[in-house]
N, C-alpha and C positions, 0 to 999 in steps of 0.2 A: 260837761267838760270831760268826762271819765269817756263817756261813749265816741267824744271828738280824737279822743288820744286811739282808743282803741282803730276809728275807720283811719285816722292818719297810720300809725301801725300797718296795718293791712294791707293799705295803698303799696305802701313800699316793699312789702313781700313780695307783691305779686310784682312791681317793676323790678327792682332786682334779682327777680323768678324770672321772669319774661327775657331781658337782657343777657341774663345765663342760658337760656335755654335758644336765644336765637343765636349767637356763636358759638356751638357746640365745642370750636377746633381753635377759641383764641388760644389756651393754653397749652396748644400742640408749639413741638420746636420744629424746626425748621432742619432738615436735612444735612447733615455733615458728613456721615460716614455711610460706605458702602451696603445694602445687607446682606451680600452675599458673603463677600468675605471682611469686610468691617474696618478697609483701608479708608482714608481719608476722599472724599469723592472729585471727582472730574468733571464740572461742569459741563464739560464738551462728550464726555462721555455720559447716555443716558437711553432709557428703554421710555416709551411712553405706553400705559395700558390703562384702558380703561376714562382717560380722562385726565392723569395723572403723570407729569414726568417724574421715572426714579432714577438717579443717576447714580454710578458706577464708581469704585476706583482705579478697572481698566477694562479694555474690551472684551476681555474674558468674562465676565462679570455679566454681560449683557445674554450671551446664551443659557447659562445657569439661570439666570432669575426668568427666561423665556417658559423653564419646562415645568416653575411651579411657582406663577406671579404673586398666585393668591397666599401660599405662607411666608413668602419674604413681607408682602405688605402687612401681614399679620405681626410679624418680629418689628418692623417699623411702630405699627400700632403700640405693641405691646410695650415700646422703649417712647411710647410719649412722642412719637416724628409723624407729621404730615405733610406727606408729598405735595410739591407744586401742583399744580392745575399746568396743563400746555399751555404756552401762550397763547394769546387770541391772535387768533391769524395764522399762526401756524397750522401745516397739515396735522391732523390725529391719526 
C-alpha cells in the first residue's frame, strides 16, 4: 500500500513536471504597452522580427526598436510580456 502511494506520488510529479515544462510561455501576458517608450500599443502600428510581432504606440517607435530589437525584447521578457507570433499567412 505504502510503496502504491509513493509510485502514485511520482506519477504526478513527473506529469505536472512535464505539463510545466511543455508551455514554457503560458504564464507570459500578452502585450499592452509599447517597449520603446511604454505608451499604450497600436495594433495597426507593429515591427515583426524574428518570428514575433512587437507592436508600437506610434511610428516612431518602430525605428528605435529597429537599431536594438534584441534589448527591447529583453525589457518585454524581463516585465513577464510575450510577443505574438505573425500570423500564419502573413509575409515575415
Amino acid at each position: 500500500m505504502k510503496l502504491m502511494r509513493v509510485i502514485i506520488s511520482l506519477t504526478l510529479v513527473v506529469l505536472v513536471a512535464g505539463a510545466l515544462l511543455s508551455a514554457p510561455f503560458a504564464w507570459a501576458k500578452a502585450q499592452e504597452v509599447c517597449p520603446v517608450m511604454g505608451g499604450k500599443i497600436n495594433k495597426t502600428i507593429y515591427s515583426d522580427y524574428k518570428g514575433m510581432r512587437i507592436y508600437h504606440c506610434c511610428p516612431a517607435c518602430i525605428d528605435v526598436f529597429k537599431k536594438d530589437p534584441e534589448a527591447y525584447l529583453k525589457k518585454m521578457k524581463d516585465a513577464g510580456v510575450e510577443p505574438e507570433k505573425i500570423p500564419a499567412g502573413e509575409k515575415k
